[in-house]
C-alpha positions as CSV (number, residue, x, y, z in Angstrom):
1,X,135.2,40.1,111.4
2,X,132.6,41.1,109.3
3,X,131.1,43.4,111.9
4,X,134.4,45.3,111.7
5,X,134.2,45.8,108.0
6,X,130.7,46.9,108.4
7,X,132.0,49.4,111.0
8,X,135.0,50.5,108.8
9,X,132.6,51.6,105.8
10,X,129.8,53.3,108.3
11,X,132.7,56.0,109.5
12,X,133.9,56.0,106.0
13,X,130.4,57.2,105.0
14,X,130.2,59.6,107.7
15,X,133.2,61.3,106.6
16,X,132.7,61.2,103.1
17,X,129.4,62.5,103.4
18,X,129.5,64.9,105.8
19,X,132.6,67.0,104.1
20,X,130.5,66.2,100.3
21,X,127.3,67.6,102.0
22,X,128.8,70.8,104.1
23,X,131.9,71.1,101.8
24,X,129.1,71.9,98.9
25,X,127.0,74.1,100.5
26,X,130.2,76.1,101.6
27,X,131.4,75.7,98.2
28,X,128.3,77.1,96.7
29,X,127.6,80.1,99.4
30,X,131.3,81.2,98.0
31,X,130.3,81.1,94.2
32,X,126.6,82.8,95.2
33,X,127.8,85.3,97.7
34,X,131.8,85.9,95.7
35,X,133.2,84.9,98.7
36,X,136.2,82.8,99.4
37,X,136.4,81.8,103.1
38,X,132.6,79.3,103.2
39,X,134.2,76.1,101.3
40,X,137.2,75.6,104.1
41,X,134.0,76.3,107.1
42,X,131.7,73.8,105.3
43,X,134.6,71.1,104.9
44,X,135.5,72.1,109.0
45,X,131.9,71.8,110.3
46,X,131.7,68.8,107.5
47,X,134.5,67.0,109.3
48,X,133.6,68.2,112.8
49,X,129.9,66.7,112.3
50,X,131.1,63.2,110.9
51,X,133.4,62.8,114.0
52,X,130.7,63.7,116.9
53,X,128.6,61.0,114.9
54,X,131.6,58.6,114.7
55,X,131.9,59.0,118.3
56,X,128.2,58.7,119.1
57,X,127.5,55.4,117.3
58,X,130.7,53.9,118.3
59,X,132.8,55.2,120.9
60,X,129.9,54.9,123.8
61,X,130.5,51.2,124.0
C-alpha cells in the first residue's frame, strides 16, 4: 500500500513539473518574443515529456 502512494505522488510530480518547467519557458518565450502561440507548445511538450517518463519508470514492469 504504501508503495502505491509513493507511486501516485512520483507521476503527480512528473506532471506537475514538467508542464510548470516547459509551460514557463513557453510562457516566457511569448512575453520576450510578443508571441502568443509558445505557452500552449511548452504545456504540450510539458505534458508529452511527463507521460514518456511515466511510462518509462512504470509501465515496463
Amino acid at each position: 500500500m504504501k508503495r502505491d502512494e509513493g507511486a501516485a505522488w512520483s507521476i503527480f510530480g512528473y506532471l506537475l513539473s514538467g508542464l510548470l518547467f516547459w509551460g514557463g519557458a513557453g510562457y516566457f518565450l511569448d512575453r520576450w518574443l510578443n508571441t502568443r502561440y509558445f505557452l500552449l507548445g511548452g504545456l504540450l511538450l510539458g505534458a508529452g515529456a511527463a507521460i514518456y517518463l511515466i511510462w518509462l519508470r512504470f509501465g515496463r514492469e
